[in-house]
N, C-alpha and C positions, 0 to 999 in steps of 0.2 A: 935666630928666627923662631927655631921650635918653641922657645922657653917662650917666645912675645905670645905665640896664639895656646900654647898650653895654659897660660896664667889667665887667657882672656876673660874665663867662668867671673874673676871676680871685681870684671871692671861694673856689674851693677850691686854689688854689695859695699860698696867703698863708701857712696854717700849715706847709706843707712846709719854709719856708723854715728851724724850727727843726731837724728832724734832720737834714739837711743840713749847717746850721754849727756842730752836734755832731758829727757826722761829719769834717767837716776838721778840728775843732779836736782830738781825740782823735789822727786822723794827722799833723797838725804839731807841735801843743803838747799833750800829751797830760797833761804835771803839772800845769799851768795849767788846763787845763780841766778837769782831778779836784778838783783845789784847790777851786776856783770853782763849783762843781758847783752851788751853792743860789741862784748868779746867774741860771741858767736857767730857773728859774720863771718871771722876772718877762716877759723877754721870750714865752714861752711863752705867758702870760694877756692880753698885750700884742697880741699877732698875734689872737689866738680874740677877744679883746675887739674891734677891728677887723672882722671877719666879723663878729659879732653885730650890729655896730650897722648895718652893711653889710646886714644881713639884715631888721633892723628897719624899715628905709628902705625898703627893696623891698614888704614886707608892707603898710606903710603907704600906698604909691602903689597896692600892686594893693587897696587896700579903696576908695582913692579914685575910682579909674579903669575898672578890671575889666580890666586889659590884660594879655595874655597874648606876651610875647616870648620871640621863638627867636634866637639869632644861631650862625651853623653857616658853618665853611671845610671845602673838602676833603679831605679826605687822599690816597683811594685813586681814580684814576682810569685803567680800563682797558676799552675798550669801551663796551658797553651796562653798564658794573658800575661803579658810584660810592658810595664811602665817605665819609662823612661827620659830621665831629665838631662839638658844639657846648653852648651853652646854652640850657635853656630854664625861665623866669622865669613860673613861673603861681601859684597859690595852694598845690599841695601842694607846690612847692618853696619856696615861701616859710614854710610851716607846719614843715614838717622842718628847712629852715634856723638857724628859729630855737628850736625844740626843742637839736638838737647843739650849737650855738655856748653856748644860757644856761646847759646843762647843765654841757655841758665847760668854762667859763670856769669855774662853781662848781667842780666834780673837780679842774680844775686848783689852783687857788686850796686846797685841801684836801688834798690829794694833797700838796703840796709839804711840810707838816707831817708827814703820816702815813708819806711815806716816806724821811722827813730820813735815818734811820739807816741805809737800807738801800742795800748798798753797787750796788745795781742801778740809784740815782739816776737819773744821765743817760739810761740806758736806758729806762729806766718814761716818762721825759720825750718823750723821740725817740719811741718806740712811740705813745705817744698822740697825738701830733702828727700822727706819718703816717695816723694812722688818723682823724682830724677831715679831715686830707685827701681820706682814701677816701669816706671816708660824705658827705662835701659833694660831692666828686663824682658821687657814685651820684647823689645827688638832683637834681643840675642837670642830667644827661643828657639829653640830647635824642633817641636814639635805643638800641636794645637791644642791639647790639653795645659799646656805652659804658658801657651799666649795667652790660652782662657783665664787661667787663675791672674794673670800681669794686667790680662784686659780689666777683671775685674776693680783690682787694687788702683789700676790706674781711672778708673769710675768715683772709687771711695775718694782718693784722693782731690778730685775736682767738686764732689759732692762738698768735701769741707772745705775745701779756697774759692769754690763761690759764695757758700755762706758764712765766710770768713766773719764779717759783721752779723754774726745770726742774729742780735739784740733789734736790727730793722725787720722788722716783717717782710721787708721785699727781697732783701737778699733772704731769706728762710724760704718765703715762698720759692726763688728763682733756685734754690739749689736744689730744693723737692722738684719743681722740674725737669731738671737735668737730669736728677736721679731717675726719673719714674721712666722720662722721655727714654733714655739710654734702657733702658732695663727691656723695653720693649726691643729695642734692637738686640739688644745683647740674648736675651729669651731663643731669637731667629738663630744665633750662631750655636746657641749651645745645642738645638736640635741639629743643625747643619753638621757640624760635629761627631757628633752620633749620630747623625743616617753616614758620613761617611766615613766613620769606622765599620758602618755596617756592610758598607759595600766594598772597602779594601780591607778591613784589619789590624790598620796599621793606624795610629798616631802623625808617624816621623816625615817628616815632608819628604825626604828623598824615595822615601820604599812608597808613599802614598800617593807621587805623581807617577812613578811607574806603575805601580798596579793599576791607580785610576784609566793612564793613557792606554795601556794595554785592552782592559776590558770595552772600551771606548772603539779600538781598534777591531776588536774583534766581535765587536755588536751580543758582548755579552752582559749585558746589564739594560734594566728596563729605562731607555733615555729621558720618560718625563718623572722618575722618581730620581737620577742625579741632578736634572735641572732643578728640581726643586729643593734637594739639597745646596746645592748650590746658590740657588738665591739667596735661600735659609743664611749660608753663611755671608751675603752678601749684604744683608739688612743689618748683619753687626755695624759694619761702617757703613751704610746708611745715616742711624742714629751718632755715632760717636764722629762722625765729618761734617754733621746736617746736612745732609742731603734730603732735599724732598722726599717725603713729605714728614719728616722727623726732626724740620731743622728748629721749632717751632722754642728751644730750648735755648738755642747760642744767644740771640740779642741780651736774655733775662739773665745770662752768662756776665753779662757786664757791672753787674752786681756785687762784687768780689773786688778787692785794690784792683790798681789797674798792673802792676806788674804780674800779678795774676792774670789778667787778659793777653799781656805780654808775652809769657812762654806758653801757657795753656792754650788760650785760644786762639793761638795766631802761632805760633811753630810749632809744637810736638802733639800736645793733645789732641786736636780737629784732625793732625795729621795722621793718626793712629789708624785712620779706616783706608786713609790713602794705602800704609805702609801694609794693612793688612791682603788688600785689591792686589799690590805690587807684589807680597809675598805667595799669594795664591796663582797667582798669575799664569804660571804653566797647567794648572788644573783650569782655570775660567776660559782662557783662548781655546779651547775643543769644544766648547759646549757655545755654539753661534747666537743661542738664544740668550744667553745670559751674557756675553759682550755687546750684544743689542740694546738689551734692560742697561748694563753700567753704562754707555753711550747717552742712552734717554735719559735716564736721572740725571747725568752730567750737564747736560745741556737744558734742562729744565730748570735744575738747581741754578747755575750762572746767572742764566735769564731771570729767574725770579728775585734771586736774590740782588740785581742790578736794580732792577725795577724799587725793590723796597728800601733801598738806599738813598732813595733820588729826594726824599723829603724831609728825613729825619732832624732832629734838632738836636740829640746827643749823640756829643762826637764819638762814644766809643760805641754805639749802636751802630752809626753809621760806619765805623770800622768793622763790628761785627757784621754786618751783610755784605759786607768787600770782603770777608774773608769766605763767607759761604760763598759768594760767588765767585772765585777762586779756586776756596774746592773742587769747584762743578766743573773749572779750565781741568784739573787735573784727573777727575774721575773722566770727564769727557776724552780725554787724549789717551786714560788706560780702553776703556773701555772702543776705539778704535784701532787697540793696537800699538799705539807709538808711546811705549814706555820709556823710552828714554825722554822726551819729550817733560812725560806725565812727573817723573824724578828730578829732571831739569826743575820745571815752574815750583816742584815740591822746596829744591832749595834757596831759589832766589825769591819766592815767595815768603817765606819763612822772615830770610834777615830784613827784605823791605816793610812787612809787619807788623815785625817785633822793634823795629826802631819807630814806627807812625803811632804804635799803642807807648812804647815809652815815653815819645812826643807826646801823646795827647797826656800824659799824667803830669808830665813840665807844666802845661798848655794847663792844668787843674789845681794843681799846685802852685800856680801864680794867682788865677781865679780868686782863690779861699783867701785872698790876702785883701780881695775886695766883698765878698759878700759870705766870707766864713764857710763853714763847711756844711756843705747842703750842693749836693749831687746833681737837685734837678735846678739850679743856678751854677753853679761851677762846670758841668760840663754841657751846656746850656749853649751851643753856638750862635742860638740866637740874639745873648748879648755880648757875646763875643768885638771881635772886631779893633781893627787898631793895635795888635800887640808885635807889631814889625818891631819896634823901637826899643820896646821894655824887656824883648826876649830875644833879641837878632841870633843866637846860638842856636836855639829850639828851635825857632822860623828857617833856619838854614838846613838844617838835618834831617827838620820833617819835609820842608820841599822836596829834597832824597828821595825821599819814601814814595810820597805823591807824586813824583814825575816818573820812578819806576814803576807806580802800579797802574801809571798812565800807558806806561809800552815806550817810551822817549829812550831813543841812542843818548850813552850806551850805557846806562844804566842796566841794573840786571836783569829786572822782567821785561825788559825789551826782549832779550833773545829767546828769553823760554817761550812764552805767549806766542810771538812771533812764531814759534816752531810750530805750537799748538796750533795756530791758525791756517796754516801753510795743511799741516796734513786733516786738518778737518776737510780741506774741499776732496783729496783724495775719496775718502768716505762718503760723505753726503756733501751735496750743496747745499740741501735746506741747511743741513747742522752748520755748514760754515756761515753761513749768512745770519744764523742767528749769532753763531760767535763773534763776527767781526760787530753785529751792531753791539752787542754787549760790551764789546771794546771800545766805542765810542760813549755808551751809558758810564763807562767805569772811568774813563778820562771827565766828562761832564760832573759829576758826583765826588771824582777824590780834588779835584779841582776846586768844585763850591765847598769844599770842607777847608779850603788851605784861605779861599778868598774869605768866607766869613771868619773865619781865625784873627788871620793875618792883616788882612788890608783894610782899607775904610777908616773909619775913625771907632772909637771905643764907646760902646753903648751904656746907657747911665742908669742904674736903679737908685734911687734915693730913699733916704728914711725921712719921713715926714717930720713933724716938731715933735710932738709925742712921743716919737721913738717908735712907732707901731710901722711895720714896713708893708707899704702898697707893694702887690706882687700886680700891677698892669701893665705888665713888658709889651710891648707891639710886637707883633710878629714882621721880620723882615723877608718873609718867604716870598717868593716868584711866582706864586699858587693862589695867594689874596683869599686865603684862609682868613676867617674873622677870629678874632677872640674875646672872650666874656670877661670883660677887668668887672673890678670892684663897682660899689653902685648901682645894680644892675644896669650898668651900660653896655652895650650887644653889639656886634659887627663896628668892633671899632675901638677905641683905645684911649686911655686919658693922657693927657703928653704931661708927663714930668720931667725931663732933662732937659735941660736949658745950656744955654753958652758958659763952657769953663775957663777961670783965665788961669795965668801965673800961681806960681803958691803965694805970692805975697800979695796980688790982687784981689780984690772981690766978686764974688760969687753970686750970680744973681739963682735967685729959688720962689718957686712958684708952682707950689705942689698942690696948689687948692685949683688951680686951671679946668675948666670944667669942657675948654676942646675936645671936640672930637670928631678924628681923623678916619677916614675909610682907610684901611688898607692897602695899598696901590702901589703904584710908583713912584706915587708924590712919596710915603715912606723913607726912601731913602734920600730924597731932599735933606728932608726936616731931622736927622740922624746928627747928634751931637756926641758930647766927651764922656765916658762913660765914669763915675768916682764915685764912693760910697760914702755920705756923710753919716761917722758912727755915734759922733756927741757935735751936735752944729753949736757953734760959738767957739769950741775950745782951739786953741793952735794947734797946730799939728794934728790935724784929727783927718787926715785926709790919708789913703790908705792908697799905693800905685802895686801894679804887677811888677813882678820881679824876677829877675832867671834865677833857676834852681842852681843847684851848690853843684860844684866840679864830682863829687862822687855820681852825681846822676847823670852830670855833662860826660863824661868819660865813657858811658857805655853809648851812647847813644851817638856819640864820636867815632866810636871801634864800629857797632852798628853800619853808619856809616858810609865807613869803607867798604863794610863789606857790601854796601849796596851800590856801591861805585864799582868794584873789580871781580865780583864775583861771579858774575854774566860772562869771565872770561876762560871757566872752566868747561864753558859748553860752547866754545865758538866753533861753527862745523868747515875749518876752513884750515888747508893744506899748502903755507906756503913754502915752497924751496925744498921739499921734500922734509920740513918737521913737520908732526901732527900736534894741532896746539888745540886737540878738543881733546881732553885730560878728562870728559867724564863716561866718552867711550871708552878711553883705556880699561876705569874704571870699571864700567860695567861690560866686560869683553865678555867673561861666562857668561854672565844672564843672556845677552841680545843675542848669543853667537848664533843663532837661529834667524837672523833678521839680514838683511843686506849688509856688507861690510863693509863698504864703500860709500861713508856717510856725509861726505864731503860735495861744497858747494864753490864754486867761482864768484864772486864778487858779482857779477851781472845778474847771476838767477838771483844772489842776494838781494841785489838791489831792487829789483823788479820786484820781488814776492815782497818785499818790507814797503813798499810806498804804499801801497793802498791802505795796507794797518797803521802807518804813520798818518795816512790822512785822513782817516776817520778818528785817530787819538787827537790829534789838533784840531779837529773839528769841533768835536766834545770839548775839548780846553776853552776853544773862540767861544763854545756858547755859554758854557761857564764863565767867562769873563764878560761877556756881551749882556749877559744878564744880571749879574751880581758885582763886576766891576763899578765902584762909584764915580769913575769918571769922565763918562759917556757924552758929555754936554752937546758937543755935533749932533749926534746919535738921539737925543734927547728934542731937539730942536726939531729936528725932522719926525719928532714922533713915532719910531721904527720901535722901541723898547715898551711902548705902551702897546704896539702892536702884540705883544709878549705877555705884560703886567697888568695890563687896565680893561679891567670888562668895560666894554661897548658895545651899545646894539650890534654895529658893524660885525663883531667877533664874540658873537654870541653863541655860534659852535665852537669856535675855537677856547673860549671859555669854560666851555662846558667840558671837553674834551680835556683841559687843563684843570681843574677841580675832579673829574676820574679819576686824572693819573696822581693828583696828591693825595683823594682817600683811598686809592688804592695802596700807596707808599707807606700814609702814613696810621693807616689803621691792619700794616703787616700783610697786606692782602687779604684781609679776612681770615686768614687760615685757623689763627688763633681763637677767633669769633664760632668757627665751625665745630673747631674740638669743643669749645664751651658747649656748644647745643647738641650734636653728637653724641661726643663722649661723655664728657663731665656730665651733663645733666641726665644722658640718657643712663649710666652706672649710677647717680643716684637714683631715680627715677626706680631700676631692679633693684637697689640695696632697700629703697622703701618697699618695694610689692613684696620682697624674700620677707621682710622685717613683720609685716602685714600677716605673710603666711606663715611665722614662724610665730610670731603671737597667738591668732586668731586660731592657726588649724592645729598646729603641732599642739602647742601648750593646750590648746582648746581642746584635743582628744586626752592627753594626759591628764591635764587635769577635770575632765567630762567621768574617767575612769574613777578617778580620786572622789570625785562628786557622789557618784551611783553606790560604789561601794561603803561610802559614811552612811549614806540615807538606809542602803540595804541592813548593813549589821546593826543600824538604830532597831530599825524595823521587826531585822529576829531577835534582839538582846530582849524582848519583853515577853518572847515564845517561849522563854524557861522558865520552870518554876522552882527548879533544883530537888524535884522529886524522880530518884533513877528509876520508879517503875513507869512514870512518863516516857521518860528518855528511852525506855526498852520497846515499851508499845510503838511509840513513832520510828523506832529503828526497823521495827520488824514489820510496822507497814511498810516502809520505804523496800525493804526488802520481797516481801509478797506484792507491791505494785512491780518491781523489776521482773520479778521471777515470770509475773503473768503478762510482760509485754513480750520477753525472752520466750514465751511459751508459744503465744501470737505469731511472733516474726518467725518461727522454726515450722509452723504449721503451716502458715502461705507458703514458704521456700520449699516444703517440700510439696503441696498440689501445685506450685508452679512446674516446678519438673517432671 
């Protein structure tokens, strides 16, 4: 056992070691290792597989034991002032540990398929590597100068896997966001930091929660200068979680492959401000105002980020705001206290996900087989539809994912959420009230993503004769949004897909159709087959989806499971005298401050879980009552127009209904705000500074520059080069001084 947590220092150095020897081998042998480029997987899974089990080990003694290990050398030693670096081995290092490792072995493992073709191989490889690095670091930290430099690296590292494509503009753009977005947060922590060195002295978590609670105790420190440290450090994971009002970076986050959204933004990385909240956590619970503020952001984030989900049209967009609002479950549950809770949803959230973003890259990766590779088509849910058949593997796993982050028995974010929502009415009602409806926004929203996916029939873009491709998709939104096709045709849509038969039948094509269709209900009547004709006349020119290769079905299979039985490490339920909640055991030091009797009977369960189950199927029904195609009863009676079709009649409720889509789907403005704000208002100072540093700076320099030419023109013609001149004019000069010198010594002394 000693040897297991003495060695533990170097379970985050282990995956370094691959871009490293991508590194040399690119600068010695650099055709060999292009060559070879699909070799580097295996080692790559090889080293993460290693930590994982490495991690699993640890986890498993600290359930047996409850032991909490630090091991820490020097560094910096000057004076009274000692730096000190280390590990330390407790339960939320062990929880995180093995989150990054199961995740990143699956991405890795997946990843190795999905970006066989792209000539960025090695790179994609090396970047994830250092970045298992970073984040396994952050987590073992022993003290906050350590987190800081892991926090950092682990910034640099998402900086370059989002703009993994930097050759696009928009991933370039989207990664300068993240950067800039984070760097404001991270600004917040490093003052947080140093004010509170400055008021304990200490770096090390354990010397610096005693010091801090003691002077807390003894009301010796001025309390709104720790609050404000405090917040200070609380704005790090603000920004690195998205949390309002920082989150403004995760959607453009999508921008990067998607198994990069896969570990990054949906298990380890977003979760970094979590793990930070959880680590501070015995400093933030004494300070009431600052468990207030993490409360409030939690529950704002959720809600907001529920709301801008509801309309999106790309599907990994629409992932990214189910993961901020997610977040906001988990910051909202620290932030009242229920840590265990807040750690639960951190892990059954993670694997539910990290399998929906794997899914959606199958789900992309089929797409490109019909309209090639082009992001704002391939992950396009709006012409999605129909892919039950072509993909039955993907459609089963991503259901997984969807019915857990709907709250559905017994999946795994059933239990956590559930927990979460149980103790938010403890705390507030309002909070709980907005949490449960946010539980019903997130059933309604991961549901429309699985229905336009999945069910319906397959939407069609066609290539005209020319070859020139009409981009006049109709929108199939519930919102009765218009949109502006080709032609200047407005509020409305030219219909190109038509009835498809058999492959060996004929195709009927009628691309010069000059219909056009409002919006509506009727929309999804007139919805046909969806196939890309790439050369019309040739055989075989017809292009179908198709499920992805067993290296990518394989994680998302393990995935999975773990989204089927993973919920069963937090069940809070004592039968026969076993305890089979295995993440109390877990976290026994941390909580031991908390009630220890964390068990429930079967009745209180059932009671506290119906109302969250029936507000998740609530959301389900309306998701399917709205975007199901096949409502015909429903149809007949006119109840879905009631919904879809502006009518005088429902001409508030229309109205009411076009709010909520520009509010979804223009981000809620927020984005809009920093444009005018910020952005415009920093340039706005960089012109007026630019103004002043022209006009007034340079303008007095060179005014000096100026005076001074004209002056020495001016005396250079007073010489004549005769020195009995030059004597005369010196000794006037001198007899003028001497007689003003004479003057002023004569008043000074009648003044006295």
């Amino acid at each position: 056992m000693e040897y297991t947590y003495q060695y533990s220092w170097i379970i985050p150095f282990i995956p370094v070691i691959i871009p490293m020897l991508i590194g040399v081998g690119l600068l010695l042998f650099p055709k060999a290792t292009k060559n070879l480029r699909r070799a580097w997987a295996f080692p790559s899974v090889l080293l993460l597989s290693i930590v994982m089990i490495f991690s699993v080990n640890l986890s498993i003694r600290q359930i047996n034991n409850s032991y909490i290990y630090q091991y820490v050398w020097s560094w910096i030693i000057n004076n009274d002032f000692s730096l000190e670096f280390g590990c330390l081995i407790d339960p939320l290092t062990s929880i995180m540990s093995i989150l990054i490792t199961t995740v990143g072995v699956m991405v890795l493992i997946y990843s190795d398929n999905y970006m066989s073709h792209d000539r960025g191989y090695l790179r994609f490889f090396a970047y994830m590597s250092f970045f298992n690095t970073s984040m396994l670091g952050l987590v073992t930290s022993s003290n906050l100068i350590q987190i800081y430099i892991f926090w950092e690296l682990v910034g640099v590292c998402s900086y370059l896997l989002i703009g993994f494509w930097f050759t696009r503009p928009v991933a370039a753009n989207a990664c300068q966001k993240a950067f800039v977005t984070n760097r404001v947060g991270d600004f917040g922590l490093l003052l947080g930091i140093l004010g509170l060195y400055w008021i304990t002295g200490s770096f090390e978590f354990r010397d610096l929660f005693e010091i801090f609670n003691n002077l807390i105790y003894n009301n010796e420190v001025n309390f709104f200068f720790i609050t404000l440290c405090a917040f200070l450090l609380f704005s790090g994971a603000i920004a690195k979680s998205a949390q309002f009002p920082l989150q403004v970076w995760l959607p453009d986050a999508m921008e990067g492959p998607t198994p990069i959204s896969a570990l990054i933004h949906a298990a380890t990385m977003v979760a970094a401000g979590i793990f930070l909240v959880a680590r501070l956590f015995p400093l933030f619970r004494v300070i009431p105002y600052i468990m207030n503020i993490i409360a409030l952001i939690g529950i704002i984030t959720l809600l907001v980020g529920a709301t801008l989900a509801l309309a999106q049209k790309d599907i990994k967009r629409s992932l990214a705001y189910s993961t901020m609002s997610q977040l906001g479950y988990m910051m909202l549950a620290l932030g009242i206290g229920s840590y265990r809770a807040a750690l639960f949803h951190l892990i059954t959230h993670a694997y539910s996900k990290a399998l929906l973003f794997l899914g959606s890259g199958s789900i992309i990766h089929s797409m490109e087989a019909l309209v090639g590779y082009s992001p704002d088509k391939s992950q396009n849910m709006v012409i999605m539809g129909g892919l039950t058949k072509h993909v039955p593997i993907t459609k089963t796993t991503f259901l997984l994912g969807i019915l857990s982050l709907c709250g559905i028995p017994p999946l795994a974010c059933f239990w956590s959420k559930d927990e979460i929502l149980n103790d938010s009415w403890l705390y507030s009602p309002i909070f709980a009230i907005i949490a449960f409806f946010t539980a019903g926004l997130t059933a309604f929203y991961m549901f429309r993503i699985y229905l336009l996916t999945f069910e319906g029939y397959l939407n069609v873009h066609f290539q005209n004769y020319s070859g020139k491709t009409n981009n006049s998709f109709y929108s199939i939104s519930l919102w009765g949004k218009h949109i502006e096709g080709k032609g200047g045709i407005k509020n409305g849509f030219r219909l190109l897909s038509l009835l498809t038969m058999n492959n060996n039948e004929r195709i009927s094509f009628f691309s010069k159709s000059t219909k056009t269709y409002l919006i509506d209900s009727n929309v999804r009547r007139m919805r046909r087959s969806f196939i890309t004709i790439r050369n019309f006349g040739i055989k075989n020119a017809l292009s179908y989806p198709h499920e992805s290769s067993t290296t990518m079905l394989f994680p998302m299979f393990v995935l999975g499971i773990f989204t089927l039985f993973v919920g069963a490490i937090g069940i809070p339920f004592n039968q026969q005298g076993m305890n089979l909640d295995i993440l109390s055991k877990l976290l026994t030091p941390v909580i031991i401050h908390q009630n220890s009797n964390n068990f429930v009977d079967w009745y209180e369960f059932v009671t506290n879980a119906s109302f969250s189950l029936s507000i998740a199927y609530f959301g389900i029904f309306i998701a399917s009552f709205l975007y199901k195609p096949f409502y015909s009863s429903l149809q007949n009676l006119n109840l879905r127009n009631l919904f879809v079709k502006g009518v005088p009649n429902n001409f508030i409720l229309e109205k009411i209904k076009n709010m909520i889509y520009n509010w979804s789907y223009n981000r809620g403005y927020i984005d809009a705000f920093y444009e005018i704000s910020l952005t415009n208002g920093i340039r706005g100072l960089a012109q007026l500074t630019y103004f002043f540093d022209r006009r007034v700076i340079d303008g007095i320099t060179n005014g000096v520059g100026i005076i001074s030419f004209f002056v020495g023109e001016g005396i250079k013609y007073l010489g004549g080069g005769r020195i009995s001149s030059y004597l005369l004019l010196y000794l006037s000069y001198v007899l003028i001084f001497l007689l003003i010198l004479f003057i002023f010594i004569n008043k000074f002394y009648l003044f006295l």
